[in-house]
C-alpha positions as CSV (number, residue, x, y, z in Angstrom):
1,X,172.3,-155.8,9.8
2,X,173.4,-159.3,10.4
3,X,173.6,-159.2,14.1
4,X,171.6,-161.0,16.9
5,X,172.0,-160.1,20.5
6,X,173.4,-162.5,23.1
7,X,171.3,-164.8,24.7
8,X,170.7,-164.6,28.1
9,X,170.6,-168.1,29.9
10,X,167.3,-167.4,31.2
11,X,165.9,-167.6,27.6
12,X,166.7,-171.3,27.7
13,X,167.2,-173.5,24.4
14,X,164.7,-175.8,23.1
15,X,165.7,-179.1,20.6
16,X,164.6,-179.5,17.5
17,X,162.5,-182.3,18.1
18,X,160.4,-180.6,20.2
19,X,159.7,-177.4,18.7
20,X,159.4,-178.0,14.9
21,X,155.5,-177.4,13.0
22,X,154.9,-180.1,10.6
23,X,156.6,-178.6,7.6
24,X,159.8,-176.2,8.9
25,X,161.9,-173.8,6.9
26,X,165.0,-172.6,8.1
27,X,167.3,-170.1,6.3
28,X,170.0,-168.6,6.7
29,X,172.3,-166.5,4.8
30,X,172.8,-163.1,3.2
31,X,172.2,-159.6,5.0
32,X,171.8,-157.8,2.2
33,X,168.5,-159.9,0.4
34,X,166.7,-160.4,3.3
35,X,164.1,-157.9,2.7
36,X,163.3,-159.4,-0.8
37,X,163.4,-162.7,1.5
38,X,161.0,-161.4,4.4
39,X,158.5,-160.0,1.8
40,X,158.7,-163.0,0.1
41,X,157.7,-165.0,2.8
42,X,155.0,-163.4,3.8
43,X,153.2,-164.5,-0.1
44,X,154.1,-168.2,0.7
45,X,150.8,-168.0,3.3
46,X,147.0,-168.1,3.0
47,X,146.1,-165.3,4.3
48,X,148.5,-163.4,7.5
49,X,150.8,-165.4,9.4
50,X,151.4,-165.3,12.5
51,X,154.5,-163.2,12.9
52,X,157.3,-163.4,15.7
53,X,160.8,-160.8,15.4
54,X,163.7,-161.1,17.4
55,X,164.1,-157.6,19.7
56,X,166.4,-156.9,22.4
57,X,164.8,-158.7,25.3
58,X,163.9,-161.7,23.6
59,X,167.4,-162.5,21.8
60,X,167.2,-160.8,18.6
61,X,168.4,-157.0,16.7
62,X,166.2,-154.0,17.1
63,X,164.8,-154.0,13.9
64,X,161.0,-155.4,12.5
65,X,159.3,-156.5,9.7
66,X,161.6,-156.7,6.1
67,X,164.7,-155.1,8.0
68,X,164.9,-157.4,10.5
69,X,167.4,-159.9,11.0
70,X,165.5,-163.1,12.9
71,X,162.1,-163.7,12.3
72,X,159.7,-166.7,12.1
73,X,156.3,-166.9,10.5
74,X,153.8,-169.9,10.9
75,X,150.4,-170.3,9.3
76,X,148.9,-172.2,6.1
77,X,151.0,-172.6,2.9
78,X,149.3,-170.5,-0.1
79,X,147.3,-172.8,-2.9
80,X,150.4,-172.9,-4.6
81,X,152.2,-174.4,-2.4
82,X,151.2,-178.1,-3.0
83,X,154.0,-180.0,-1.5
84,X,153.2,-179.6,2.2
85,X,150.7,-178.7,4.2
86,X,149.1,-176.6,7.7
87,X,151.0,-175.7,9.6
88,X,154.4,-173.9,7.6
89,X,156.7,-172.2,9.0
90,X,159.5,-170.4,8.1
91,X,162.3,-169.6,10.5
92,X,164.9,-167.0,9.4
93,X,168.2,-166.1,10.9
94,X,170.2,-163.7,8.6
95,X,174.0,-164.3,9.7
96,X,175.8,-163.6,6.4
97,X,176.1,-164.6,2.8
98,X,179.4,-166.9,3.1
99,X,178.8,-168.3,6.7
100,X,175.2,-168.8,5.8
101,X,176.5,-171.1,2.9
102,X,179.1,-172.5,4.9
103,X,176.8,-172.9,7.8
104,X,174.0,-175.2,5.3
105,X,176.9,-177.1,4.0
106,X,178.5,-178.5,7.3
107,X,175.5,-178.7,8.8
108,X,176.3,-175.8,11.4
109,X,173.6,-175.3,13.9
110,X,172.0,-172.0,14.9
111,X,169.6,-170.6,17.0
112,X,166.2,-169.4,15.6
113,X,162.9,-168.4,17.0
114,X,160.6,-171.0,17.2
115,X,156.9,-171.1,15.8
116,X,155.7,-171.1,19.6
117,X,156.8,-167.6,20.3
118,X,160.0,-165.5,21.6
119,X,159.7,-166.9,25.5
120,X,162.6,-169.5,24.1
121,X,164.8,-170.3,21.6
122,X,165.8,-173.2,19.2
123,X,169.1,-175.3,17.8
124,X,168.6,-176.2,14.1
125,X,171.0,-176.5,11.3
126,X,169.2,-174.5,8.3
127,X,167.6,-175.5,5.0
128,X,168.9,-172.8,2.6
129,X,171.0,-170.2,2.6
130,X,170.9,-166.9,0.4
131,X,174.2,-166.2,-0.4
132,X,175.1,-162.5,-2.5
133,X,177.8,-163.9,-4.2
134,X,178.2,-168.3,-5.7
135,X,179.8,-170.7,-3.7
136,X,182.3,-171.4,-6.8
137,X,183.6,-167.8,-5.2
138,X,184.5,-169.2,-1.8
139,X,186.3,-171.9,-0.3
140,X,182.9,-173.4,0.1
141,X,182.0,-174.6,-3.4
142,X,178.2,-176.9,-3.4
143,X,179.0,-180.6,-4.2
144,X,177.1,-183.9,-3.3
145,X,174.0,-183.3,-1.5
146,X,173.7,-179.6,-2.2
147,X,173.3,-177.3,-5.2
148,X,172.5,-173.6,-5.9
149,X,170.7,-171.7,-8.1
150,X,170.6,-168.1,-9.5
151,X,167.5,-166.1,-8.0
152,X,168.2,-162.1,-8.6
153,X,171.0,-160.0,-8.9
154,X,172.8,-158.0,-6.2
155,X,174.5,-154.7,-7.2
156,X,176.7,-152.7,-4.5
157,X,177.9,-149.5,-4.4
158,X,180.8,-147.4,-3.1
159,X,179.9,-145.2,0.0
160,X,181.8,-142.3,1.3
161,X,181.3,-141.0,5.3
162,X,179.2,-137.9,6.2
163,X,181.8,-136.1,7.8
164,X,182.7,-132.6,6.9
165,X,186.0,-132.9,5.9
166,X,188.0,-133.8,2.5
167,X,185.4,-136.7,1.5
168,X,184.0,-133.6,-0.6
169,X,186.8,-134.3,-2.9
170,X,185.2,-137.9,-3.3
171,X,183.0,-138.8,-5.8
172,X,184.3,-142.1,-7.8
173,X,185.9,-144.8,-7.1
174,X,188.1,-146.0,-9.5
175,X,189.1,-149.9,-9.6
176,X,192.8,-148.9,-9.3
177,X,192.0,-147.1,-5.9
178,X,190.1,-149.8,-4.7
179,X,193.0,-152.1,-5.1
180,X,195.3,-149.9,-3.9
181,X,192.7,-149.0,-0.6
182,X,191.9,-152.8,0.3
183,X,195.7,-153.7,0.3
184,X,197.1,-151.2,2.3
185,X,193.5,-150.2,4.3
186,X,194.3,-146.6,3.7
187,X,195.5,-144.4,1.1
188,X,196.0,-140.8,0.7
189,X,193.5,-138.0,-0.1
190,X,195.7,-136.4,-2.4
191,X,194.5,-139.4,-4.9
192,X,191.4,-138.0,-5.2
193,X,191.9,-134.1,-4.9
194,X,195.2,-133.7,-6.6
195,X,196.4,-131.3,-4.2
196,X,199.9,-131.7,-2.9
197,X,199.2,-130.6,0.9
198,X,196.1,-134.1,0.7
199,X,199.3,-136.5,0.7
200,X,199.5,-137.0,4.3
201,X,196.3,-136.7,5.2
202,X,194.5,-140.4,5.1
203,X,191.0,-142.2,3.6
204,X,190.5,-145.3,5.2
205,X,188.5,-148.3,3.8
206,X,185.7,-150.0,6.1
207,X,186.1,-153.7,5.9
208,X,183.2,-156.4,6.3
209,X,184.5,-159.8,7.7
210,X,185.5,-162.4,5.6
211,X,182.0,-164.2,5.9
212,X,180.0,-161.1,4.1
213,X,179.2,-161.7,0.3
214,X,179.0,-157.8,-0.1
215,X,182.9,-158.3,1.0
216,X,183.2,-160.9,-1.6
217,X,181.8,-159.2,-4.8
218,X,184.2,-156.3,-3.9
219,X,187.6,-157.7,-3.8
220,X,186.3,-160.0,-6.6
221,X,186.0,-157.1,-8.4
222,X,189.2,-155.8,-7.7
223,X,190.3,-159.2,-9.0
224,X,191.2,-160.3,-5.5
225,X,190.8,-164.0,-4.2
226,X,189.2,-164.8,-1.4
227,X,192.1,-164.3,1.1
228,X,193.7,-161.7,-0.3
229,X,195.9,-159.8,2.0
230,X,194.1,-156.9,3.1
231,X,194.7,-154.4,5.6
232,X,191.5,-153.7,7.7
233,X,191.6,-150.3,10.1
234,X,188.2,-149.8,12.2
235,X,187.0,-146.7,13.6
236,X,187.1,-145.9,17.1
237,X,183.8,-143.9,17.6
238,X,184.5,-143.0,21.6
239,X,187.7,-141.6,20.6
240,X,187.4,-140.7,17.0
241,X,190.4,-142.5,15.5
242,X,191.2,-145.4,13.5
243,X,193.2,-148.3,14.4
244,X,194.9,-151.2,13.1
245,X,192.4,-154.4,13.8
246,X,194.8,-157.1,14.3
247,X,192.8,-158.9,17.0
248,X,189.2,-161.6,17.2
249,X,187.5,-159.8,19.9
250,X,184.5,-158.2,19.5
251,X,183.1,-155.1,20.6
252,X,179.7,-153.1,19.0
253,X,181.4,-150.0,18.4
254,X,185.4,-149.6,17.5
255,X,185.6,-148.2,21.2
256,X,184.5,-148.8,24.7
257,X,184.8,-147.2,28.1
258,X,187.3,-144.9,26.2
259,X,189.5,-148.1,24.7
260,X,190.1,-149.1,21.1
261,X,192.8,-151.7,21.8
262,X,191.7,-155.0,20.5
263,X,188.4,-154.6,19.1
264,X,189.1,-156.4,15.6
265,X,185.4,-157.4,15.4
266,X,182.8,-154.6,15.5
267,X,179.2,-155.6,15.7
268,X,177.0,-157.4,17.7
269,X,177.7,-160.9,17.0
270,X,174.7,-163.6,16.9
271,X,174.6,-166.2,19.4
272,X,176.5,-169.2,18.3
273,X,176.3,-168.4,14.9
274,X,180.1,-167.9,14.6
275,X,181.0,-164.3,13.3
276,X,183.9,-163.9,16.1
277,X,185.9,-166.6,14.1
278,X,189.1,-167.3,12.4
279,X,187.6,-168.1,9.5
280,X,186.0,-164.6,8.8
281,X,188.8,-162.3,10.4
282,X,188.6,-158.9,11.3
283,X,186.3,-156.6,10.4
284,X,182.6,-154.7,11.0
285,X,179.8,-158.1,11.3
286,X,177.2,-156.1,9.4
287,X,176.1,-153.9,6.4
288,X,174.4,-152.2,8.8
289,X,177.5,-151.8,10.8
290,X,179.1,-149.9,8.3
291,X,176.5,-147.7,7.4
292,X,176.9,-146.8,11.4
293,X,180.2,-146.0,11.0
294,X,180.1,-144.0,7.5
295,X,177.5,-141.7,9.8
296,X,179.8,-140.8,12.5
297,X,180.1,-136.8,11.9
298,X,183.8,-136.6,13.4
299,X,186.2,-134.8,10.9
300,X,189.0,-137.9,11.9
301,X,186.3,-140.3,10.2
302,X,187.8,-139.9,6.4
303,X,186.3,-143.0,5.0
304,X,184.9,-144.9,2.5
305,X,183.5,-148.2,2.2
306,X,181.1,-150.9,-0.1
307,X,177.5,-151.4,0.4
308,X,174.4,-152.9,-0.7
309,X,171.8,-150.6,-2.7
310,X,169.4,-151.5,1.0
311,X,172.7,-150.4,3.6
312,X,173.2,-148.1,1.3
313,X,170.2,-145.8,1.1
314,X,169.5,-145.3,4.8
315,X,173.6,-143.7,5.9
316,X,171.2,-140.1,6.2
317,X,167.8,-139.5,5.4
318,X,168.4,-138.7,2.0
319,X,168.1,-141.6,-0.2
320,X,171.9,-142.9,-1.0
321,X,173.4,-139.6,0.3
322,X,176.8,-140.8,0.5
323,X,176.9,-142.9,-3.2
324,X,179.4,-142.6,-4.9
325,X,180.2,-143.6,-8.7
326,X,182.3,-146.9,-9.1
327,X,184.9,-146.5,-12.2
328,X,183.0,-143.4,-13.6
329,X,179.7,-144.6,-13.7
330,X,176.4,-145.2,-12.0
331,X,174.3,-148.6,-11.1
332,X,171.0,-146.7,-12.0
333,X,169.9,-144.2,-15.1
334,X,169.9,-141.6,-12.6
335,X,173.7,-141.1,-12.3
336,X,174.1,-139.0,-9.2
337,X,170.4,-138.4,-8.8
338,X,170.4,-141.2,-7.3
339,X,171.1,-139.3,-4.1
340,X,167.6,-138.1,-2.9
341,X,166.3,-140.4,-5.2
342,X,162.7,-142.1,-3.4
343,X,160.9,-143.3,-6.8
344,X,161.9,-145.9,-9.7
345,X,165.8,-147.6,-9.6
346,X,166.0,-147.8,-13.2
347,X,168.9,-150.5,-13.4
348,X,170.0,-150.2,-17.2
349,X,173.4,-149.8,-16.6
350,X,173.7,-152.7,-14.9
351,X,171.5,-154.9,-16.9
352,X,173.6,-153.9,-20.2
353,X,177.1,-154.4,-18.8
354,X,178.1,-150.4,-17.6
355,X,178.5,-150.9,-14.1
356,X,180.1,-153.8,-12.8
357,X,180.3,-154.0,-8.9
358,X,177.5,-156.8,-8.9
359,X,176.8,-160.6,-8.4
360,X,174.1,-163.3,-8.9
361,X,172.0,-164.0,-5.6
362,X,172.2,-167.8,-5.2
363,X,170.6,-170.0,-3.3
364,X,172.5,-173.1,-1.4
365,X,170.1,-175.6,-0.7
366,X,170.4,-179.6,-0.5
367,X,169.2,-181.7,-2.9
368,X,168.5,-184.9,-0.7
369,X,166.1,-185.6,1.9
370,X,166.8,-185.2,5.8
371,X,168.1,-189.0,5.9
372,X,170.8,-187.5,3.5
373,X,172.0,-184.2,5.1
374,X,170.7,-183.6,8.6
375,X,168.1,-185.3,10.4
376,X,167.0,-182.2,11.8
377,X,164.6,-181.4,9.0
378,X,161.5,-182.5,8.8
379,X,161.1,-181.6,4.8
380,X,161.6,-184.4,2.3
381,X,163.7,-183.0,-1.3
382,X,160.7,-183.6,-2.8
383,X,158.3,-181.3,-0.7
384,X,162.0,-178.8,-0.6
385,X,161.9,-179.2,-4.7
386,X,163.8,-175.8,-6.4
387,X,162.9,-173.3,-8.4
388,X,162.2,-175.6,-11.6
389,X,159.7,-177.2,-9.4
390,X,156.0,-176.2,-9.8
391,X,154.1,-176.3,-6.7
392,X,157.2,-176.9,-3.9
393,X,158.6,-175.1,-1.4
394,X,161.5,-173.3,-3.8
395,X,159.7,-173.7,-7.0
396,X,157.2,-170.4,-5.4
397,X,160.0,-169.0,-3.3
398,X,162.8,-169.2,-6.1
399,X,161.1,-169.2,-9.2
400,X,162.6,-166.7,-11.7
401,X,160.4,-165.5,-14.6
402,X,161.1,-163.4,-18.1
403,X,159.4,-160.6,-19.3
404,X,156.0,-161.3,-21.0
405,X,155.4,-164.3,-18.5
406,X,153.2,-163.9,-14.8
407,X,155.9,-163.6,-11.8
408,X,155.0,-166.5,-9.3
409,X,153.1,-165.2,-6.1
410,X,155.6,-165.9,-3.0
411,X,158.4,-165.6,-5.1
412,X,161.6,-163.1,-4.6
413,X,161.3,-162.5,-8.1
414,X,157.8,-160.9,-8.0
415,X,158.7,-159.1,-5.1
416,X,161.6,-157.0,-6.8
417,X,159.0,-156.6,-9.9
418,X,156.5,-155.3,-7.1
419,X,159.2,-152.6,-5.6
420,X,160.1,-151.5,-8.9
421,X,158.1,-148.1,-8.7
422,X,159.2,-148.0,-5.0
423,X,163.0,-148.2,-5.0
424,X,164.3,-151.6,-5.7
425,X,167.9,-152.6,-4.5
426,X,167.5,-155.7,-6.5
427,X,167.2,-156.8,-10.0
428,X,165.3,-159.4,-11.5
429,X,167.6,-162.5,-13.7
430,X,165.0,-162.0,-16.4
431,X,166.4,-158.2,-16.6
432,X,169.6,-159.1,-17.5
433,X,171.2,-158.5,-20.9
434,X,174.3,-158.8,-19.8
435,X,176.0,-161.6,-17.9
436,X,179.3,-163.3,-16.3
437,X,180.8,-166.3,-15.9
438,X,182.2,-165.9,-12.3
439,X,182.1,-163.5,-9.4
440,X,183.9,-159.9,-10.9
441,X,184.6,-161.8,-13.8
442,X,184.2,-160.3,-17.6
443,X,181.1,-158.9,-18.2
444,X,179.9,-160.1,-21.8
445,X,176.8,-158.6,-23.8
């Protein structure tokens, strides 16, 4: 959910200068891989760290632990970790896959939870930012001082709403009707049942701002460029209707006190962290968001929308309830048993080139110290290093292994090997048969 509540101004900010442990981490970045991130994390430590989450009284979402969207941990770096040492901590802010990108890049500054505790807050630009989809992708390509690399791969999947109405006639998505559905924001139901008396009644498409890489991979897919014209309807949840979002203002549900005029931006949006902007557009802020809005019960809400394998599974308490197939076919060996499903995601059709609504997780991350970038770090490149670098900070975080060789402890990579048996949304590089050049480009064996 990539949402942070408001600050109050009793909360106060705190500089940099002030607040930062010896060796800071701050990252920024997708929604979607911040599990995989959080659990990470907590592997880059000596024994427990010291823990601090972002709730609704201190400036942060309702969620804990992996789910949440601001955390920070401090404590002693593990024995691998050679390049710095007590105290570490990591600071966390998940605002988006594009805007956390972005964000790294220009040297943005956000607000994250410092290692002293929730009573304040502090400014920082980030370190690195997880991003679902490559930079190449977005009008925010890595050059000079920053690079990214490959960490995991991300698939999504097609979602339909809860409601008892004709979404029972739903059950693929085929790449011509998403084209059809992201340019016009609606299309009729009669494209799916085949029944004459569907064609005036309406499926609408949930949109994610511009900024989300889940959004990205999509209309990639549907060989769409970044600003492709798209039509984006919300879903007025006080009223039960949809509406045309033509406008930046932002609201947490499509309507309030019994109004949907306006509301182009639904979703909580983080503090200064800029998802009420021109640059993303109109849309719902979150994954989580959406998976709010595919659960509203109301016959009017005949909808459809993209996910990531983690929004996906929770829409009802079934596991992935309201997957749907993508072109005919499946992201996991279990076809449509993946609804219900609560043991191994067996990702074969996406590891040998079946299912194609996925992307490389990258990491954006700069490859200069502070004196370089921003002078708000307190990490040197060296101490940063990257995931070909034994013994750093992304060489445990972001190191990527094959099968046959030890994961590294810390690393996202060994935490997607660890939730194998346990439901992974996530898939290893070293999986891979199958690759691609570019975001929804061709898929070659």
């Amino acid at each position: 959910m990539k949402k942070t509540l408001i600050l109050t101004a009793a909360l106060g900010l705190a500089g940099a200068s002030q607040l930062m442990a010896q060796s800071d981490l701050f990252v920024t970045g997708s929604t979607a891989f911040r599990s995989q991130v959080y659990n990470a994390s907590l592997k880059m430590f000596s024994g427990t760290p010291t823990i601090y989450t972002g709730n609704l009284t201190s400036g942060g979402d309702t969620a804990t632990g992996a789910k949440a969207a601001q955390w920070t941990m401090t404590g002693t770096p593990a024995a691998g970790i050679t390049s710095i040492s007590a105290p570490f901590t990591i600071h966390a802010l998940f605002t988006g896959s594009v805007q956390g990108a972005q964000a790294v890049e220009t040297g943005t500054k956000l607000i994250f939870i410092p290692s002293t505790g929730l009573a304040t807050r502090m400014t920082n630009t980030a370190t690195i930012a997880f991003s679902d989809v490559s930079t190449l992708s977005t009008p925010y390509p890595v050059s000079g001082n920053y690079s990214e690399e490959a960490v995991a791969v991300q698939p999504f999947v097609m979602c339909k709403t809860v409601a008892n109405n004709g979404a029972t006639n739903i059950n693929n998505v085929s790449y011509e009707q998403l084209q059809e559905i992201i340019k016009l924001g609606r299309i009729p139901l009669s494209i799916w049942s085949g029944q004459t008396a569907d064609q005036s009644t309406l499926v609408y498409l949930f949109n994610r701002t511009k900024d989300s890489g889940t959004r990205r991979t999509t209309f990639a897919e549907a060989a769409d460029g970044f600003n492709a014209a798209a039509v984006i309807y919300n879903y007025d949840a006080t009223n039960n209707a949809f509406y045309h979002a033509t406008a930046l203002t932002q609201a947490s549900t499509g309507g309030v006190n019994g109004s949907s005029q306006g509301y182009g931006v639904i979703g909580v949006a983080g503090n200064d962290n800029n998802n009420v902007s021109s640059l993303w557009g109109e849309g719902y802020v979150g994954g989580g968001d959406i998976k709010t809005a595919l659960g509203y019960a109301n016959p009017a809400n005949l909808s459809i929308s993209y996910l990531s394998l983690a929004d996906a599974q929770g829409i009802t308490s079934s596991n992935w309830s309201q997957v749907v197939s993508f072109n005919g076919s499946w992201p996991t060996v279990s076809g449509v048993g993946i609804r219900g499903a609560s043991g191994t995601n067996d990702f074969t059709p996406v590891t040998l080139g079946t299912y194609g609504l996925w992307a490389q997780e990258v990491v954006v991350y700069p490859n200069v110290s502070p004196n370089g970038f921003e002078s708000d770090q307190n990490l040197s490149s060296t101490q940063l290093g990257n995931q070909g670098a034994a013994g750093t900070i992304l060489g445990t975080l972001d190191a990527v292994t094959f099968p046959g060789n030890p994961v590294v402890v810390g690393s996202v990579d060994n935490e997607i090997e660890n939730s194998k048996t346990n439901g992974a949304t996530a898939i290893r590089i070293g999986d891979m048969v199958s690759s691609r050049a570019s975001v929804g480009g061709t898929i070659t064996p």
